[in-house]
C-alpha positions in Angstrom: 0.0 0.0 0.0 1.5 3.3 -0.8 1.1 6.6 2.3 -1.9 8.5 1.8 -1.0 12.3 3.2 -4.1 14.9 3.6 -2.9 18.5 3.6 -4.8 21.6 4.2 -3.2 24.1 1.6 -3.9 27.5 3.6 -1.4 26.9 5.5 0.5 24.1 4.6 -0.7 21.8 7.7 -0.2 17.9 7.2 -3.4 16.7 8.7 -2.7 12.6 8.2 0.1 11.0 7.1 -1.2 7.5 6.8 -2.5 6.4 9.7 -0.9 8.5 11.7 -3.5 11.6 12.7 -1.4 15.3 13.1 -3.8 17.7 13.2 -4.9 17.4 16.9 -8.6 18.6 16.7 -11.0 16.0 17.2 -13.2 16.9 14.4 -11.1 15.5 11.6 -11.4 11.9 10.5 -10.3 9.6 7.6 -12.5 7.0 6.2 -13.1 5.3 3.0 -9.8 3.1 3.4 -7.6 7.0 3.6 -9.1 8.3 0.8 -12.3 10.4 2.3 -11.7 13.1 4.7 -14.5 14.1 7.0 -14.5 17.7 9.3 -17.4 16.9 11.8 -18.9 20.5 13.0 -17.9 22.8 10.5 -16.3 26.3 10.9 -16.1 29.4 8.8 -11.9 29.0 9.1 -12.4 25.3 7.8 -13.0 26.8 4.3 -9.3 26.3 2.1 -8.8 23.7 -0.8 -7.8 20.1 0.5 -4.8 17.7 -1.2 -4.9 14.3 -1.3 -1.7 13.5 -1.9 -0.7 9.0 -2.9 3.0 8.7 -2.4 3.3 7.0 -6.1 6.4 7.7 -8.3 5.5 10.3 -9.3 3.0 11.0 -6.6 -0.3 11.9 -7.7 -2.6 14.3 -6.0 -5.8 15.6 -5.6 -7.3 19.1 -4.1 -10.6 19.7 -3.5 -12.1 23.3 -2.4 -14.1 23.5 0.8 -16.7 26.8 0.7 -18.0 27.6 3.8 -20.9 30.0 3.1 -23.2 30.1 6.1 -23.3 28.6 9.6 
């Protein structure tokens, strides 16, 4: 299996690297066998664009936008 990494691009911040959970709010969870990130309760500052990032040679990579328009 090749290390899925989940980065929030804002600001750069690793939130998994595999398994392994960085980011330390509780709100953040990986499913869907690494591929699916989740943000339970979201907030205004969750809104940034997302990577998904396969450590492949080459890796390949993934960024989804996250809008947050009203709470």
């Amino acid at each position: 299996p090749f290390l899925v990494v989940w980065r929030r691009e804002k600001d750069k911040y690793i939130l998994y690297a595999g398994d392994f959970k960085i980011i330390k709010d509780p709100r953040f969870r990986i499913e869907e066998n690494m591929t699916a990130l989740i943000i339970d309760n979201i907030h205004k500052d969750d809104a940034s664009e997302y990577t998904c990032q396969v450590g492949t040679v080459p890796p390949k990579e993934i960024t989804h936008t996250l809008t947050v328009t009203e709470m």
